[in-house]
Rosetta silent file (secondary structure, phi, psi, omega in degrees, C-alpha in Angstrom):
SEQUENCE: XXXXXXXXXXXXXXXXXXXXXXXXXXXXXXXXXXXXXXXXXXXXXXXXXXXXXXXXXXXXXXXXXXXXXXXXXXXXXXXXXXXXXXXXXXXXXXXXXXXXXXXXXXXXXXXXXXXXXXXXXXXXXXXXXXXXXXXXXXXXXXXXXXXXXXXXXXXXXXXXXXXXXXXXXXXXXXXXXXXXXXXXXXXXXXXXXXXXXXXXXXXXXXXXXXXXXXXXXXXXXXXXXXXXXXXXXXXXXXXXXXXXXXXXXXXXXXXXX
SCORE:     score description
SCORE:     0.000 S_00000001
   1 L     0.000  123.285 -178.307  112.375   89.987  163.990 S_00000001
   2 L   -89.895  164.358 -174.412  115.754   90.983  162.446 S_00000001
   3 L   -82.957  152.936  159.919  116.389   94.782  162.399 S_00000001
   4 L   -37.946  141.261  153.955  116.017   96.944  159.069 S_00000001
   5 L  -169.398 -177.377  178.981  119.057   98.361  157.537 S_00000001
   6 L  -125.512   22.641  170.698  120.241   99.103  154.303 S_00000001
   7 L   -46.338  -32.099  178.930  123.162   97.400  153.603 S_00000001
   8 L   -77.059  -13.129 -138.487  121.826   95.014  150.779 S_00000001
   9 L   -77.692  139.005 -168.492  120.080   98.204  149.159 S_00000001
  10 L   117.705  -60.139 -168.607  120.323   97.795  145.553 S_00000001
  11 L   -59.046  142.238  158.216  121.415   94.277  145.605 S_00000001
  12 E   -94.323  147.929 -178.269  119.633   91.151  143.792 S_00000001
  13 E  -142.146  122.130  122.984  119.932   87.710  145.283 S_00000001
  14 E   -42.551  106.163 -167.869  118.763   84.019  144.031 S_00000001
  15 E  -116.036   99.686  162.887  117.440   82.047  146.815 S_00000001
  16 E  -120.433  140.720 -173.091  117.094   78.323  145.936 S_00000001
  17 L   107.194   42.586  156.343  116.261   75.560  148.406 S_00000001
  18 L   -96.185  125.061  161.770  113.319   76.953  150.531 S_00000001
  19 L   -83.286  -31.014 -159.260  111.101   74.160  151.859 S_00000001
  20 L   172.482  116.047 -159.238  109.547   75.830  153.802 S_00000001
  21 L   -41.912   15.914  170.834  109.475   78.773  156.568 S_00000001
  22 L   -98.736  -29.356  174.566  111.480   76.878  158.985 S_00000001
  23 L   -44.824  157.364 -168.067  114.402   76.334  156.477 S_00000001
  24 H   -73.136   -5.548 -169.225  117.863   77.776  156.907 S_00000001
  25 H   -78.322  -74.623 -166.467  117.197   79.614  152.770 S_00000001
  26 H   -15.940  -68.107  153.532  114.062   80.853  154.752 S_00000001
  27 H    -9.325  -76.198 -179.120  116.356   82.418  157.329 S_00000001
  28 H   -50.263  -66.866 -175.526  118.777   84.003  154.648 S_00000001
  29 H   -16.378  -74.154 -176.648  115.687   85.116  152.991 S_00000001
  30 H   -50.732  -38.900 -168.853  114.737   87.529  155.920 S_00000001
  31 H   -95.352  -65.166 -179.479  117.878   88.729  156.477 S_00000001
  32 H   -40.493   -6.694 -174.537  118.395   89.698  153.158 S_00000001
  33 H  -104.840    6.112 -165.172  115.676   91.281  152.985 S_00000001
  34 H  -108.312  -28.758 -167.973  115.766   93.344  156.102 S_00000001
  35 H   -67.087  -47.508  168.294  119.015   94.008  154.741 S_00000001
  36 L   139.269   -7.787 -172.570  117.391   96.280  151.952 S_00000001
  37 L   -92.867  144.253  177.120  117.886   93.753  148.932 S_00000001
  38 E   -59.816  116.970  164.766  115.779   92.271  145.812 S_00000001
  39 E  -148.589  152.790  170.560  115.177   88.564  145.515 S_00000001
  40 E   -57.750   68.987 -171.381  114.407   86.098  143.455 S_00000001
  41 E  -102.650  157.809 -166.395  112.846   83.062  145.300 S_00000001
  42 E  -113.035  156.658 -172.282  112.888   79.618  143.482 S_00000001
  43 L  -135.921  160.676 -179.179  110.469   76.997  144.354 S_00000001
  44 L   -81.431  -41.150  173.501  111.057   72.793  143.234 S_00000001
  45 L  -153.753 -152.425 -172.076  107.551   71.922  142.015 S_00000001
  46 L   -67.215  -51.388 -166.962  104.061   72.293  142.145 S_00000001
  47 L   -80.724  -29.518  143.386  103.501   70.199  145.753 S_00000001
  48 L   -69.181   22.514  145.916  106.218   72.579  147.235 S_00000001
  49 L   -49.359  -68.423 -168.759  104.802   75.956  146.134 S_00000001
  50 L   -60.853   -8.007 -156.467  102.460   76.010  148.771 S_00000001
  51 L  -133.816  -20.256  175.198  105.112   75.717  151.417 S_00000001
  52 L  -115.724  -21.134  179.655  107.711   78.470  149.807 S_00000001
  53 H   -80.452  -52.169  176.965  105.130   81.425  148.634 S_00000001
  54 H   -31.737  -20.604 -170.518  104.372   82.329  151.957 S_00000001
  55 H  -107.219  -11.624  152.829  107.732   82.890  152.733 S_00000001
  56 H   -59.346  -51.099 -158.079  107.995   84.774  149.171 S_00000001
  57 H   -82.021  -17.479  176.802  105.458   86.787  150.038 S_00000001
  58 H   -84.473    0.375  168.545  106.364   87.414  153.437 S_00000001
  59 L  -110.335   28.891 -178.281  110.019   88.872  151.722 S_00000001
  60 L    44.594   31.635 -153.164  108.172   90.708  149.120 S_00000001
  61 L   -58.268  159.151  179.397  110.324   88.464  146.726 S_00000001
  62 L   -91.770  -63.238  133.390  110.482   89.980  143.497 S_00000001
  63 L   -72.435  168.024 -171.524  110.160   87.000  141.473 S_00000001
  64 E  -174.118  110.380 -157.462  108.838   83.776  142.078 S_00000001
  65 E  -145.549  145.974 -169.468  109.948   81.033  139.930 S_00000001
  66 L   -55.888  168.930  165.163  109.574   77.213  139.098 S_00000001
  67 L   174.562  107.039 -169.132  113.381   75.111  139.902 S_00000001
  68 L  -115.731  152.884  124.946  113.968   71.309  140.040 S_00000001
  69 L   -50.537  -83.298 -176.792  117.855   71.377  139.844 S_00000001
  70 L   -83.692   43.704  175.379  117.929   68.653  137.600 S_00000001
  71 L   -98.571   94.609 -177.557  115.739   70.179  135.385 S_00000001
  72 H   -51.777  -48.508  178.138  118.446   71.758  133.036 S_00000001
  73 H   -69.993  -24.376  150.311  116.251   73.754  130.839 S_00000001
  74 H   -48.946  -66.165 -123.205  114.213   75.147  134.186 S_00000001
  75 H   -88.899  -65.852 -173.432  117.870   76.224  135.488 S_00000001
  76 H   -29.702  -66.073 -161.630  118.245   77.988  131.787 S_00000001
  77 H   -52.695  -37.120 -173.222  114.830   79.794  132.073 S_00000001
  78 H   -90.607  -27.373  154.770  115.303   81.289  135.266 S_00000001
  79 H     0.961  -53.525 -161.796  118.453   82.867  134.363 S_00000001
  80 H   -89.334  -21.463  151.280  117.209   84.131  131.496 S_00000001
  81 H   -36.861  -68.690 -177.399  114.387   85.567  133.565 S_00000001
  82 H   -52.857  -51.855  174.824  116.967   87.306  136.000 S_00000001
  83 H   -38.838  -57.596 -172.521  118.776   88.515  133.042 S_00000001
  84 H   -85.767   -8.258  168.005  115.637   90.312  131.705 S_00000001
  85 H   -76.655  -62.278 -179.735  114.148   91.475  135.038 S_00000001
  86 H   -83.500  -14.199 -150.103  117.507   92.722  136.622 S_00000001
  87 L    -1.204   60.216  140.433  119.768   92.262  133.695 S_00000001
  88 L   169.264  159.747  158.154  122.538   91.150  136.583 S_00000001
  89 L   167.289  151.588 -121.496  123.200   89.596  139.876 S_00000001
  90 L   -63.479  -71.243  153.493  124.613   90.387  143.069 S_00000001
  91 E  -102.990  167.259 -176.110  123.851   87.139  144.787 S_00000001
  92 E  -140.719  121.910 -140.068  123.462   83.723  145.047 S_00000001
  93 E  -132.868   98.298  163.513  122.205   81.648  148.075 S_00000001
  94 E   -96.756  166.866 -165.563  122.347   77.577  147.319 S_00000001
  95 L  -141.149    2.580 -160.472  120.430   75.569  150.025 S_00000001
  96 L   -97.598  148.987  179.510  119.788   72.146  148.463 S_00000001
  97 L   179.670  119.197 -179.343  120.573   68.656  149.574 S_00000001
  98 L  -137.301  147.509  154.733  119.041   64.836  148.627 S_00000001
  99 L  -140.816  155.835  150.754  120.105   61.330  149.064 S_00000001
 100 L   -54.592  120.442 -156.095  117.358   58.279  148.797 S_00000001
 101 H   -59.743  -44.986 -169.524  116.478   57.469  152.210 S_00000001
 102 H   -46.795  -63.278 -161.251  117.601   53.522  151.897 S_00000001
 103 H   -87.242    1.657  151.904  120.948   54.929  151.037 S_00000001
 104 H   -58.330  -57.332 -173.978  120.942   57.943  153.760 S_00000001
 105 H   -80.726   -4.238  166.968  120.281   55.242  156.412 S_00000001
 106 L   -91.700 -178.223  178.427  122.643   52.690  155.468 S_00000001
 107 L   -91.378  168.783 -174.361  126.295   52.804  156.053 S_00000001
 108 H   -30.986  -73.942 -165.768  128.668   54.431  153.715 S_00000001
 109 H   -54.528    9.141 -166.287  130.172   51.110  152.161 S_00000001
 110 H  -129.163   -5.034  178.714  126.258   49.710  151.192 S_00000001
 111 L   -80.091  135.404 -178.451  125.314   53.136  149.055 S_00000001
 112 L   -57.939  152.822  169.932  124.256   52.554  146.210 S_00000001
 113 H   -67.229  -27.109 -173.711  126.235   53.653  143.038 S_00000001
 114 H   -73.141  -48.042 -165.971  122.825   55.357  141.713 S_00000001
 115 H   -54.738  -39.282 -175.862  122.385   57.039  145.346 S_00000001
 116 H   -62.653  -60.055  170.845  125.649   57.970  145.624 S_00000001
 117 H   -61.692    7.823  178.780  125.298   59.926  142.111 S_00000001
 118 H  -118.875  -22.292  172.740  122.101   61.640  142.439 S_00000001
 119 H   -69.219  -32.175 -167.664  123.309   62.961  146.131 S_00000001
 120 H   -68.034  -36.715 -164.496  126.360   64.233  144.657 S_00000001
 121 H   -94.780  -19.753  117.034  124.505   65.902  141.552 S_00000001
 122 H     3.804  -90.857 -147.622  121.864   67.119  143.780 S_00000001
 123 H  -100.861  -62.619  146.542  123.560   68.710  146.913 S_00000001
 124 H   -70.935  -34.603  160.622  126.712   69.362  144.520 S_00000001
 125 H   -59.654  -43.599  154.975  126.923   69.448  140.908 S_00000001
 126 H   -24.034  -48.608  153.498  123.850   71.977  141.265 S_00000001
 127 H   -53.268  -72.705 -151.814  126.177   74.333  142.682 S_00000001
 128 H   -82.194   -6.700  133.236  128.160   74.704  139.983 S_00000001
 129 H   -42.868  -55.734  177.950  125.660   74.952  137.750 S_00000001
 130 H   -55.906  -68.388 -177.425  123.898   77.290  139.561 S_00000001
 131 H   -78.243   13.020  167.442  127.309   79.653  139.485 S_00000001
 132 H   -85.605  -62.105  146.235  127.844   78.784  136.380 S_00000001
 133 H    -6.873  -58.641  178.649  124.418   80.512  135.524 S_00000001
 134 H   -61.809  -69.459  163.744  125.314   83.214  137.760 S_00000001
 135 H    26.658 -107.263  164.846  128.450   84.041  136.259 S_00000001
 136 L   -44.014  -30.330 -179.992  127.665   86.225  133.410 S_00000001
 137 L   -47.099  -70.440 -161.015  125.146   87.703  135.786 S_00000001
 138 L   -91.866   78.393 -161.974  127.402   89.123  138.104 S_00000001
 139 L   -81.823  -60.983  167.721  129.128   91.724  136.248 S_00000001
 140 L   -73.924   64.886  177.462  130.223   93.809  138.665 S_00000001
 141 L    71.728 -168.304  169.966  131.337   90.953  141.264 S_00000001
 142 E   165.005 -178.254 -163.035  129.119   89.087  143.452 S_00000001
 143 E  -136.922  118.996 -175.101  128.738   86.761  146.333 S_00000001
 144 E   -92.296  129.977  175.128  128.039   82.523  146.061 S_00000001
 145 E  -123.702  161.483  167.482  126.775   81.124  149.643 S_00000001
 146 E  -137.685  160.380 -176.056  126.304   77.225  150.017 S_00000001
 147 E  -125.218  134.699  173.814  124.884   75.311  153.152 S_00000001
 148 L  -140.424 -116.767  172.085  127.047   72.289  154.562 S_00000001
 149 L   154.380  144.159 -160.064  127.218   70.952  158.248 S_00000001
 150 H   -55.022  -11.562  177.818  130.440   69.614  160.233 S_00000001
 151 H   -81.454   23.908  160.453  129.736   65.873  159.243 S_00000001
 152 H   -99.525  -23.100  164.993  131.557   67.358  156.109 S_00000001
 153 L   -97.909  -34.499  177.070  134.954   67.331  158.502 S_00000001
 154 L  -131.943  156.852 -151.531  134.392   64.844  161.119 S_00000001
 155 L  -100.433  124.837  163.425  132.116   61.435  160.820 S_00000001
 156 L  -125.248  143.900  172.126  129.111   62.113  163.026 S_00000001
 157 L   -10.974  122.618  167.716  126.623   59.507  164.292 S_00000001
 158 L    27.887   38.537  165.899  123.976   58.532  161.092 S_00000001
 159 L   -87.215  -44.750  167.635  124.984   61.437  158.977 S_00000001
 160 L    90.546 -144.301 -167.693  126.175   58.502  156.736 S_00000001
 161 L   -85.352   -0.456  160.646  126.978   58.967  153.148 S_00000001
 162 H   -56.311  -23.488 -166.986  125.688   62.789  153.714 S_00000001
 163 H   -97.649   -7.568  163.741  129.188   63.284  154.869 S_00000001
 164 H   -76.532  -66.667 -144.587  131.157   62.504  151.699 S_00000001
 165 H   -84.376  -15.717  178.613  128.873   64.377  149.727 S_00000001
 166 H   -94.209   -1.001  165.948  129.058   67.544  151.930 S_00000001
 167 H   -82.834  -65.275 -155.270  133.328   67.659  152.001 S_00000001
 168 H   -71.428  -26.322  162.462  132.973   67.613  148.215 S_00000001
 169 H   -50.481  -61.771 -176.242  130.564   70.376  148.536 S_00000001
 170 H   -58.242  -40.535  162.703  132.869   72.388  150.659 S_00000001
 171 H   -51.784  -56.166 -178.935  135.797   71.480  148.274 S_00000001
 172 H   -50.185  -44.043 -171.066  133.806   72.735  145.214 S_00000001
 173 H   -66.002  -19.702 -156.479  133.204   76.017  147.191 S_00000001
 174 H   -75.506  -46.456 -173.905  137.227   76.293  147.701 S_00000001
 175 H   -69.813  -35.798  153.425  137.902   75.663  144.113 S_00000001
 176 H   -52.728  -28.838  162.875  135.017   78.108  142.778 S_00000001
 177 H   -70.337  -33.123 -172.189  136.620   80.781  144.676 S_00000001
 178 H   -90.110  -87.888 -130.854  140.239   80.787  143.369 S_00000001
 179 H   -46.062  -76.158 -160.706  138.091   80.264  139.023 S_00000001
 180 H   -90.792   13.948  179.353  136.123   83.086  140.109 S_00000001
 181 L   -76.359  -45.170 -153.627  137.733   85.411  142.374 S_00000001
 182 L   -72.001  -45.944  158.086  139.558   87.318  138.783 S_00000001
 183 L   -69.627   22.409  170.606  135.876   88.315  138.437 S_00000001
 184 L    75.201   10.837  174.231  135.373   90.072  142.056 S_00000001
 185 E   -66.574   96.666  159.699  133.041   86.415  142.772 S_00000001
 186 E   -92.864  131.934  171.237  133.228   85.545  146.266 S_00000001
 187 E  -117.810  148.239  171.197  132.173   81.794  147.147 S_00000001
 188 E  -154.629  152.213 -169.447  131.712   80.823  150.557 S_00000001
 189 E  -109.083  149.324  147.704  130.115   77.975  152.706 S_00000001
 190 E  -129.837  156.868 -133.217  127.876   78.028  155.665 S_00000001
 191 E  -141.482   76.775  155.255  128.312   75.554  158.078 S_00000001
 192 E   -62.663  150.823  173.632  125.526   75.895  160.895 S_00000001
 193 L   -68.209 -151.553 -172.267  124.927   73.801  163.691 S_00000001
 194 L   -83.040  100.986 -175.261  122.178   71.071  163.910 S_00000001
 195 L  -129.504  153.508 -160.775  118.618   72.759  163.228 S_00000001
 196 L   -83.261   47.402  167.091  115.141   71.309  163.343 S_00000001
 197 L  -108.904  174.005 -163.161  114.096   71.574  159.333 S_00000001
 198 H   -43.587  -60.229  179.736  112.568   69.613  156.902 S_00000001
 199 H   -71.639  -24.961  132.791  115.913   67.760  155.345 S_00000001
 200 H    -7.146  -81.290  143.017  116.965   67.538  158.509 S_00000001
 201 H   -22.851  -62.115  148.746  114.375   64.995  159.498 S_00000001
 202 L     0.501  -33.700 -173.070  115.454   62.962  157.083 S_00000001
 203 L  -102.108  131.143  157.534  118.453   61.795  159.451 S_00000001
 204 L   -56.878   88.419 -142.317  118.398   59.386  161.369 S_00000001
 205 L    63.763   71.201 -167.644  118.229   59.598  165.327 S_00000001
 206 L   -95.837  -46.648 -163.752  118.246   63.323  164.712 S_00000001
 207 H   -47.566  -22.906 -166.897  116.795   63.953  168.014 S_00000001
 208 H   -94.104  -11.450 -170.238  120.097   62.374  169.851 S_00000001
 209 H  -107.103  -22.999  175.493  122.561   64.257  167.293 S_00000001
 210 H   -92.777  -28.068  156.037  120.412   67.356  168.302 S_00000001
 211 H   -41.001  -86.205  171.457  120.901   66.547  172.311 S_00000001
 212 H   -25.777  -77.880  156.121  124.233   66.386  171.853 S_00000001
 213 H   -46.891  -25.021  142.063  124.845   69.747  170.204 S_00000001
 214 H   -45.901  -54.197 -179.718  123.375   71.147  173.055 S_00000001
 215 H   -48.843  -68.656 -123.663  125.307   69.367  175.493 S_00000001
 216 H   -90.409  -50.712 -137.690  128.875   69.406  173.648 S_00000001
 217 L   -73.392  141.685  148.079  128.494   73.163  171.887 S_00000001
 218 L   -24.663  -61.074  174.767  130.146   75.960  174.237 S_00000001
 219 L   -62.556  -19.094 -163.802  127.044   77.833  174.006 S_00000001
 220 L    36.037   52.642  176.459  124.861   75.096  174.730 S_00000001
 221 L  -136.087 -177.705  145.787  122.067   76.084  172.660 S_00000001
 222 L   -58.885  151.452  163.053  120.872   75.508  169.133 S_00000001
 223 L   -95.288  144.614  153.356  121.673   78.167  165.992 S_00000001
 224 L   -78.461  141.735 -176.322  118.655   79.864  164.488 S_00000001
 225 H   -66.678  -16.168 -173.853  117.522   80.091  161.362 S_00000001
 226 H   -89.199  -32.998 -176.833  117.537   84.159  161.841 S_00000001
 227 H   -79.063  -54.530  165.199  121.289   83.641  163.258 S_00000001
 228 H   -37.810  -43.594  171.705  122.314   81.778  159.883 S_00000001
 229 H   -87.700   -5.386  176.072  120.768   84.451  157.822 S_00000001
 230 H   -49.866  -66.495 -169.720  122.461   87.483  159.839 S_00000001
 231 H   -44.426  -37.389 -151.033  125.839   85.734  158.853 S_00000001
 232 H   -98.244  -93.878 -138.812  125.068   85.090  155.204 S_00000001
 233 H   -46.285  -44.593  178.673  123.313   88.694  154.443 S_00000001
 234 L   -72.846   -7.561  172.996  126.963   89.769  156.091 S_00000001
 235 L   -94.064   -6.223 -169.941  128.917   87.884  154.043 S_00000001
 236 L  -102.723  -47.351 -156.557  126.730   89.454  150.532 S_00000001
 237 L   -75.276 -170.883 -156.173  127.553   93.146  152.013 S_00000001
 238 L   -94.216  -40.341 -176.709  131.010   94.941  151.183 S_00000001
 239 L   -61.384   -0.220  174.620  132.640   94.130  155.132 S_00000001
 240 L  -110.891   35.008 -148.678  133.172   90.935  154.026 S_00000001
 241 L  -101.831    7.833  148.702  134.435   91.699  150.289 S_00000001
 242 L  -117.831   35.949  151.731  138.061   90.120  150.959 S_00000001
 243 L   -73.123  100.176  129.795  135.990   86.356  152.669 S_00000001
 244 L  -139.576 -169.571 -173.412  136.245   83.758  150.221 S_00000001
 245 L    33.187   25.452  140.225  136.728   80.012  149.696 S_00000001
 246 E   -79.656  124.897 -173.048  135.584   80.046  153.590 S_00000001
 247 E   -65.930  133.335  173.532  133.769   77.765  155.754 S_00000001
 248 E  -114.603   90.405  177.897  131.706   80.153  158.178 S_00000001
 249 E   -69.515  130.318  178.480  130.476   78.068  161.314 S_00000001
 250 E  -141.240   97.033  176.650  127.275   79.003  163.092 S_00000001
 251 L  -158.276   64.558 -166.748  126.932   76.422  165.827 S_00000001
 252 L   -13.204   62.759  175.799  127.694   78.228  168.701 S_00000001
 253 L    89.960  -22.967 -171.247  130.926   76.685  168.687 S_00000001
 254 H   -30.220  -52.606  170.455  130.073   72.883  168.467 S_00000001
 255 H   -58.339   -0.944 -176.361  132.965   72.337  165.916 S_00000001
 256 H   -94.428  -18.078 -148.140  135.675   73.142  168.032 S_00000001
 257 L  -122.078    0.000    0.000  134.647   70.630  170.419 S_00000001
């Protein structure tokens, strides 16, 4: 259980990419919300509903709204939603990532051109949609979070073509940060260790890539999904209000190593 406070109090946040209460959004969720702040959770369709309103309802979310990313005119609505509930806002938490399994489990040089382009506009081009959205929103400043994972700096074991597409994530956050810093916008990535959720799974011989961050990390443990949202609900509040176009690792050191 994280503790209450009231740092967030006031604040609105957009939380897209919950699968499910184990996810790292899920996390974020909680801590914003212990944090004292309003949110918005987004859910992708109908067959994933069932698996993100509990974890609306267990953050009292204030809305609770349809989002496929590459549904353009969905991305439009809920905007236009925030606009007339909140008319502005504070934050924005993205949490999304796809590739087509064939071309997650092959090697880089064998991905498909189609695969390649639906991870990228997926897991990236979303972002910047998403803050473009935001934007207008965030009249008096605000704070962009992203989720990425160190096989965006160094090639790890059957992260695969996940690892391309998550340096061009982290690039997009650097370059959203200098466009949107002249409006008081902070963007920043978080860059957790190896955790046991749904897109996770997805990777191949995750159990031996999760060994291995035990062994290798300094701490020799796992991150939490509660330790990932601590960080990000501190990165939304005012001590962090000159952090931007920064990677924030929470892998109890594993990148160093």
């Amino acid at each position: 259980m994280l503790p209450q406070n009231e740092l967030l109090k006031g604040k609105k946040g957009l939380i897209v990419g919950i699968a499910n209460r184990h996810s790292i959004a899920a996390g974020c969720a909680a801590a914003f919300r212990a944090s004292g702040a309003e949110l918005c959770i987004t859910y992708q369709n109908e067959k994933a509903r069932g698996f993100v309103e509990p974890v609306a309802e267990a953050v009292e979310a204030a809305m609770f709204l349809p989002l496929d990313v590459t549904d353009h005119d969905q991305t439009a609505a809920v905007f236009a939603q925030l606009e007339k509930t909140w008319g502005k806002l504070d934050f924005l938490l993205h949490s999304i990532a796809f590739c087509p399994k064939d071309d997650l489990h092959g090697r880089v040089v064998d991905c498909s051109q189609a695969g390649f382009g639906l991870a990228m506009d997926v897991s990236v081009h979303s972002l910047i949609r998403l803050a473009k959205g935001a934007e207008p929103l965030m009249k008096d400043g605000g704070t962009i979070l992203t989720v990425s994972y160190h096989g965006a700096e160094k090639v790890v074991d059957h992260y695969n073509v996940m690892g391309p597409v998550k340096a061009a994530l982290e690039a997009t956050t650097r370059y959203l940060s200098v466009e949107l810093g002249p409006q008081n916008i902070r963007v920043n990535t978080l860059s957790p260790g190896p955790l046991q959720t749904r897109a996770a799974s997805g990777i191949d011989h995750f159990d031996t890539l999760i060994d291995d961050a035990k062994a290798r990390a300094p701490m020799h443990r796992l991150t939490t999904i509660d330790e990932v949202g601590a960080l990000a609900a501190c990165l939304v509040t005012d001590f962090a209000r000159s952090v931007s176009g920064n990677t924030a690792y929470i892998d109890g050191g594993h990148h160093v190593v």
